[in-house]
N, C-alpha and C positions, 0 to 999 in steps of 0.2 A: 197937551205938551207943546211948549213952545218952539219954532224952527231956528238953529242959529242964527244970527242974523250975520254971521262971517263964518260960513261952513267950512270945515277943510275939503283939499282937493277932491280927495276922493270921495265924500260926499256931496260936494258939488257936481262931481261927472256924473256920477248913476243915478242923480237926480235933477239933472238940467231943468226941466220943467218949473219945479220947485224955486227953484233959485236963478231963475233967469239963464242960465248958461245956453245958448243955442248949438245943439249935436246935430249934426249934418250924419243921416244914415248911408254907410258907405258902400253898400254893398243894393245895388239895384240886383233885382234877382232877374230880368231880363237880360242883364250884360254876363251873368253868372252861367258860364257852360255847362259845365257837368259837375256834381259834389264827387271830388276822389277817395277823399277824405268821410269820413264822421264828422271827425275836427272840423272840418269848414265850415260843416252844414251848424255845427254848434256858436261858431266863429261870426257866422252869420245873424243867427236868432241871438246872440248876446246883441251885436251891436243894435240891430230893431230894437231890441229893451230898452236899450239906454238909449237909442235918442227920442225916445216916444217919454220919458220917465219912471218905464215902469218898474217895480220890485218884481223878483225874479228869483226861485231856488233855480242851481243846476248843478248836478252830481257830477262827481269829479270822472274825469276819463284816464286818467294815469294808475289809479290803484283802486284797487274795491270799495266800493260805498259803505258809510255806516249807514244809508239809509235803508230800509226795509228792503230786500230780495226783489227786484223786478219794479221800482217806484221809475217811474218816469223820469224821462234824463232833465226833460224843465219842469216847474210849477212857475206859471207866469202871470201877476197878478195886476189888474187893468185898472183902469179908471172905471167907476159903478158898483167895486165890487164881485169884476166879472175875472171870472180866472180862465186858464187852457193848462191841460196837461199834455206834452207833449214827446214821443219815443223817437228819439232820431235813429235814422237807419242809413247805410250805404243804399244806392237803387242796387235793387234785386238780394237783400241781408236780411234776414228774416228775425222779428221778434222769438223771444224767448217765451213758453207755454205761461211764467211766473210773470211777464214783462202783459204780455195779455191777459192775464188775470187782472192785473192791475186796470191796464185802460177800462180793460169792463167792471170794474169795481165800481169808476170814477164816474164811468157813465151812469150806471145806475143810479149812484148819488146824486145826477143831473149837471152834471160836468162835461163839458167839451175836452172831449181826448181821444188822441190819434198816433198811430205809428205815423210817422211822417218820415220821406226820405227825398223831399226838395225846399226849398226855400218857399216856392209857390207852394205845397202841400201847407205848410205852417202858417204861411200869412191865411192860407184857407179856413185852417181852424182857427185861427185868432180870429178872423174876421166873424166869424158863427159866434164864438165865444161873448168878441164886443158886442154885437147885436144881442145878444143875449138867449139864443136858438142852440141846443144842439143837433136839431136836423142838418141831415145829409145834403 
């Protein structure tokens, strides 16, 4: 299938890469104090997506998901066909028994997935992910 050759906006933005758009990622995670929020921490790993190009599920935080009981807040999908599942947390918020069934489901399957509760935890896994490793 062909790429538009005049994309609309919004798929221009979450596909800069594609389409030449240059995304500047806004969020250094060294200038980034503490996550208060959930929300930031998701706030965060979206904009990494999009300015790297990547396609990206993420489950809604305002009202309950239609997806499966415990699925991971991201599916984040790389260049090589290399994915990371990802559980955002507040620091010290603890997964769900059903939220850890899942990441260990996915590992099994040989998937890179993690509770994560900083920005530098998620670049962590995405980085194992890219390389293609799910070792520790």
């Amino acid at each position: 299938m062909e790429l538009p050759i005049n994309p609309s906006k919004s798929l221009a933005r979450l596909n800069p890469e594609l389409f030449g758009h240059r995304v500047i990622y806004k969020g250094d995670p060294k200038l980034i104090e503490e996550i208060k929020r959930e929300r930031d921490l998701h706030d965060q790993i979206e904009d990494y997506c999009r300015a790297r190009g990547w396609f990206y599920v993420h489950s809604r935080m305002d009202r309950a998901s239609t997806i499966a009981v415990g699925f991971p807040d991201f599916g984040i999908f790389m260049h090589g066909a290399r994915t990371v599942f990802l559980e955002c947390k507040r620091p010290g918020e603890k997964a769900t028994i059903k939220q850890l069934e899942k990441i260990a489901h996915a590992r099994k399957l040989g998937f890179v997935a993690e509770v994560v509760e900083s920005m530098d935890g998620a670049l962590e896994a995405i980085g194992r992910a890219a390389a293609g490793t799910d070792e520790d």
